[in-house]
N, C-alpha and C positions, 0 to 999 in steps of 0.2 A: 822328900824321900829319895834317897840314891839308889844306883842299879843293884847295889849287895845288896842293902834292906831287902830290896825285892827279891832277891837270893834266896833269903832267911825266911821271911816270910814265905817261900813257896815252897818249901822244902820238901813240907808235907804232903803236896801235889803227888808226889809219888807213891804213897801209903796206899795200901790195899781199899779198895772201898770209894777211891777221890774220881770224882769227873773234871778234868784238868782242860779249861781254857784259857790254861797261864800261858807256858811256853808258845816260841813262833816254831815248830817242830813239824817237818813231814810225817807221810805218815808212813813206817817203817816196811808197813804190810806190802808196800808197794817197791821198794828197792829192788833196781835189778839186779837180784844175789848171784842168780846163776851166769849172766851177762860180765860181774866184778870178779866171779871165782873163774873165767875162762881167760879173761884181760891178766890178770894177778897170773897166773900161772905162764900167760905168754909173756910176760913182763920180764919176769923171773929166768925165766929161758932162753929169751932171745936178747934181753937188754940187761941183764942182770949185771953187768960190769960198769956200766952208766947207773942204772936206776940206784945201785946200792951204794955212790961214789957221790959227795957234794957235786953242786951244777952251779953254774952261773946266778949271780943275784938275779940276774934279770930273766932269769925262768928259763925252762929248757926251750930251745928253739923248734923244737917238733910241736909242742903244745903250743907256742904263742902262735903257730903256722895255723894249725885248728883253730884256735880260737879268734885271729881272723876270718877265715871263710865264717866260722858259724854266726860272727855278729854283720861279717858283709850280708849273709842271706838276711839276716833281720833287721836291713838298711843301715845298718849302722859302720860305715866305711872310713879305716885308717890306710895312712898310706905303705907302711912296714910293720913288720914285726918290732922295728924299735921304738914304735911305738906303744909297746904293750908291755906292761908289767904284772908276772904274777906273784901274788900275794897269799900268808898262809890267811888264809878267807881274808873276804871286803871287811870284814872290822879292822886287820891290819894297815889296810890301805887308808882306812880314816885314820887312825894313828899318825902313820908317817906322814899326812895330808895335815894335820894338826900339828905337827912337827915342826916343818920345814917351812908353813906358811902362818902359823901362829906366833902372836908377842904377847905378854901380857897387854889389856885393854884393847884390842884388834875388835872394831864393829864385824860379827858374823851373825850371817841373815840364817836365822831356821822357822820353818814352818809353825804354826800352832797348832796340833800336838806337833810332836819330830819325834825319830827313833832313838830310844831310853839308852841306846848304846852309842851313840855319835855323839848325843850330851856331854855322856860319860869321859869320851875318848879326848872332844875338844879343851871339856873344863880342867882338864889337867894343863894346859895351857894358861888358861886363866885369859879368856877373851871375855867380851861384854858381848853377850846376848842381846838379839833385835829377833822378836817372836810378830810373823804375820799372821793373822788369821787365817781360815782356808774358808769357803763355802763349796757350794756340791761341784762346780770347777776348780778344786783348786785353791793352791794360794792367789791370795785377794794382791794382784800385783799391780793395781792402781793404787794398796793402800800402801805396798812399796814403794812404788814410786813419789809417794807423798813424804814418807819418810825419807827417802835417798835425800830429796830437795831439800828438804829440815836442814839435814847431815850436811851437806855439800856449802851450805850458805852459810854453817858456822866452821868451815875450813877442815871439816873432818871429810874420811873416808870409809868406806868398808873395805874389808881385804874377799869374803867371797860370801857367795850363798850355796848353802847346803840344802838340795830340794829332793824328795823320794815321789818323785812326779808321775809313777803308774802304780798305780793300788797301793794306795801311801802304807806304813807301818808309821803308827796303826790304827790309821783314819781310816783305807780302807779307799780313799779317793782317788780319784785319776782327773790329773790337771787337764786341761782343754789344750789342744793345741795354739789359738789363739793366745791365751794366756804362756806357753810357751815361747813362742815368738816372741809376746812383750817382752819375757824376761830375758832375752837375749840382747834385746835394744835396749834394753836397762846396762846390762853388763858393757856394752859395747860403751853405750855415753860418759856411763860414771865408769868406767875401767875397773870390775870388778873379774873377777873367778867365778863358774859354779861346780863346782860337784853334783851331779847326778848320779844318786845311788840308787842301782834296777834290779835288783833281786826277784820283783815279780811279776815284770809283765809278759812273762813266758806264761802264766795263769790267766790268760782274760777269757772270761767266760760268756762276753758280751762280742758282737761284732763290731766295733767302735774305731773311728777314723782318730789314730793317734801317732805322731813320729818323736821318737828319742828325742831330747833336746840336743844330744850328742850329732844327730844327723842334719840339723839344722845349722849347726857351727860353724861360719866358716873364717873366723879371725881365733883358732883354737883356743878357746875360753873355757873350754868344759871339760873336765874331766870325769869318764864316764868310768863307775863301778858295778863288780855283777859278783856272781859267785856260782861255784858247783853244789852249793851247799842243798838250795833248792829244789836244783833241775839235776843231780846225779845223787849224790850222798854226803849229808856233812861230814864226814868221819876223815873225808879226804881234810878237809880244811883250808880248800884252794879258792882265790878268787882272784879278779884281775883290776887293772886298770888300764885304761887307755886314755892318751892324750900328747900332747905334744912332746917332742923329742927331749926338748928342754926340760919339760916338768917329771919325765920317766926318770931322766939322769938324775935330777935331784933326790926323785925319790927313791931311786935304785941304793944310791949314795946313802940315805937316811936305814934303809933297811938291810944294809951290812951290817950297818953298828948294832940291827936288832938282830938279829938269827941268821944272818950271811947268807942264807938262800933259804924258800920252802923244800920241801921232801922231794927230794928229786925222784922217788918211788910213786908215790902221788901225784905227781907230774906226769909220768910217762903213763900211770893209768888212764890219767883224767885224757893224753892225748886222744890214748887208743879207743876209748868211749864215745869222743868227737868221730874220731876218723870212722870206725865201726857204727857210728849210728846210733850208739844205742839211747845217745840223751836224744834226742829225733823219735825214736821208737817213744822216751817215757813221757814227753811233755804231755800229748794229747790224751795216755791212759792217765795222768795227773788233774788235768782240766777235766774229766769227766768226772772222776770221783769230788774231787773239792769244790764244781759245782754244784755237785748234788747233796753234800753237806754243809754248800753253804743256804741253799736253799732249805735245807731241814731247820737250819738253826734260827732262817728269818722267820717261817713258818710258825716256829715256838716261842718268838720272841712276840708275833703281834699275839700268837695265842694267851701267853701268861703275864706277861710283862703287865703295870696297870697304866694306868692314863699316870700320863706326867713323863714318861721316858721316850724318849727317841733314840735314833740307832741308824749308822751308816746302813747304805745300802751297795754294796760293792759291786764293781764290773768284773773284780778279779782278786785275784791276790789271798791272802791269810786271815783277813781279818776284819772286823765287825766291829766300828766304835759306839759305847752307849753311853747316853748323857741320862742321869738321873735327876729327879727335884733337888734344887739348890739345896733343901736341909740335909741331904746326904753325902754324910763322907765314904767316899769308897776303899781309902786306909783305915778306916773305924771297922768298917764294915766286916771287915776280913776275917776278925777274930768270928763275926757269927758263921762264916763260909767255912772257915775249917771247923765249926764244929755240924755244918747241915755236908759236907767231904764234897767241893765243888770250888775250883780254882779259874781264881782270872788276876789280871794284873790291874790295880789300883792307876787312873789314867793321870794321877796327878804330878807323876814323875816323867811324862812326856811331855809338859808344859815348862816353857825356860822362864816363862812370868810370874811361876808360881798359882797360877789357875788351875783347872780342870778337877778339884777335888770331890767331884760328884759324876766323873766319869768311870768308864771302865773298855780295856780293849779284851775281846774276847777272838781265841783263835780257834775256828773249825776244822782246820786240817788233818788235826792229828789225835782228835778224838775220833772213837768210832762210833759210827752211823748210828747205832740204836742206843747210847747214852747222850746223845747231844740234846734230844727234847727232855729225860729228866735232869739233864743239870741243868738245864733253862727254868727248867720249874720248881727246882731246889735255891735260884736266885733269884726269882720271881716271890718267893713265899720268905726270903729275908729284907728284901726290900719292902713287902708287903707291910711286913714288923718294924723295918721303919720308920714307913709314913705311921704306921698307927692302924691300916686300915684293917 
């Protein structure tokens, strides 16, 4: 199943009546409106002959300024602003990252599951997929390493690995640092790439010893992706990437040919939101509430769920993955969910081997607090129809 299907099929997510733990979406109640209408009107007035005027591909230099200091405070340190490219949101950056570094049959390393939209972006390309397992650290990076050698000893290569190594989408996991480090020494031997895409460990709900893979780098191997989409508001549609000087230009160069620059008006918001504070002010009002609904949702899931399922347990991040009894398809499935009005996404389109048709990723974020235990038990009582029981 591809990422439309899941379009189509979720459409009705929206419909009057549905309890929706399709989308990976904030939660709206929480945007700081009056913080974006104060920005917006200074924008307008003091920058209004820039903001309204194309900018540079490579993003406005006030924002790339921000968004060094903000990733320096969160360990994660480049040496210039030319090192930073902004993008209209991190899905673009996977794009031009598929772009520029994809051939048709290029070995690329992804998780098992991975994000349904990095699939999407790569296999336009037309690489050959290598899916690793994960367990409750993380991808299994001795079972990579097993496979690299495979690879390596019949004259092939990989060109990179694509990893979402804090609060995966949409496992839901967060790699071990150990397990980080291996993969660096992996890259390092075999000469590969990684992509690190971090949209969510600004949400860790856990106290947990963890560092970027991006701050551990120091033969620049990684290129590191984030976005505002999370931590401000998607509606901007900004996100970045950082990495070596070399790999910016390339991909500066790729993303003229697509849109010649993002919003230069959205730009100068998202600087002044850095510079102002006000994503500083929302993270930690963000961590309290999507703790506490991610806690309502585990709460309902040992409550109704029956024996046979299991279910991430996340430190952070969006999302909750559930593994159902092998007889159930979670694409079958769907038709009974849109008639009990309770939405999730079928997990079998995360999986590049073609597995997982008995899973399901479910998002807390953006449902509200006192529907999250009856859609749990609105998918509890069609799984229950399932098994038979």
């Amino acid at each position: 199943m591809r990422a439309s299907e899941i379009r189509e099929l979720l459409k009705w997510a929206t419909e009057p009546g549905v309890i929706s733990f399709g989308g990976g979406m904030p939660d709206p109640r929480y945007f700081p409106y009056d913080d974006i209408r104060e920005i917006t009107d200074y924008v307008i007035r003091e920058k209004g002959d820039k903001a309204f005027q194309y900018t540079k591909t490579e993003g406005v230099d006030e924002l790339k300024e921000e968004i060094l200091k903000f990733m320096s405070r969160r360990g994660i340190k480049v040496d210039n602003i030319n090192q930073i490219l902004v993008t209209s949101g991190s899905q673009q950056a996977l794009e031009i990252l598929a772009r520029i570094f994809m051939d048709p049959g290029d070995l690329v390393v992804v998780e098992l599951p991975t994000y349904l939209a990095a699939i999407q972006a790569f296999r336009v390309y037309k690489p050959t997929f290598i899916g690793i397992p994960m367990d409750d650290n993380g991808m299994r990076t001795d079972i990579l390493e097993e496979k690299l050698k495979k690879i390596y000893s019949e004259g092939k290569s990989i060109k990179l690995v694509y990893t979402v190594p804090t609060c995966q989408n949409p496992a839901g996991i967060t790699m071990s640092n150990d397990r980080r480090k291996h993969l660096l020494e992996l890259a390092s031997k075999y000469d590969f790439l990684i992509i690190e895409d971090d949209p969510y460990s600004y949400f860790l709900f856990e106290d947990i010893d963890y560092r970027s893979i991006k701050s551990m780098d120091t033969e620049g191997r990684v290129i590191y992706l984030s976005t505002f989409s999370k931590i401000l508001i998607p509606g901007l549609r900004l996100g970045w990437a950082a990495a070596s000087e070399e790999i910016i230009a390339k991909m500066a160069l790729a993303k003229q040919a697509i849109d010649l620059c993002s919003p230069a008006f959205c730009q100068y918001i998202a600087a002044e939101a850095l510079k102002r504070g006000v994503v500083d002010k929302q993270l930690p009002i963000l961590k309290k509430v999507y703790k506490h609904k991610r806690d309502l949702m585990l709460e309902a899931l040992e409550k109704y769920f029956p024996e046979g399922c299991r279910w991430t347990r996340p430190v952070g991040g969006m999302f909750i993955f559930v593994y159902l009894p092998e007889k159930i398809d979670t694409t079958k499935m769907l038709e009974k969910a849109k008639e009990k009005k309770v939405a999730y996404v079928p997990g079998r389109s995360f999986f590049v081997d073609g597995s997982g048709w008995n899973t399901m990723r479910l998002n807390f974020t953006f449902v509200v607090e006192d529907k999250i235990e009856e859609g749990v038990r609105r998918l509890a009582s069609i799984i229950k129809e399932e098994l038979g029981a």
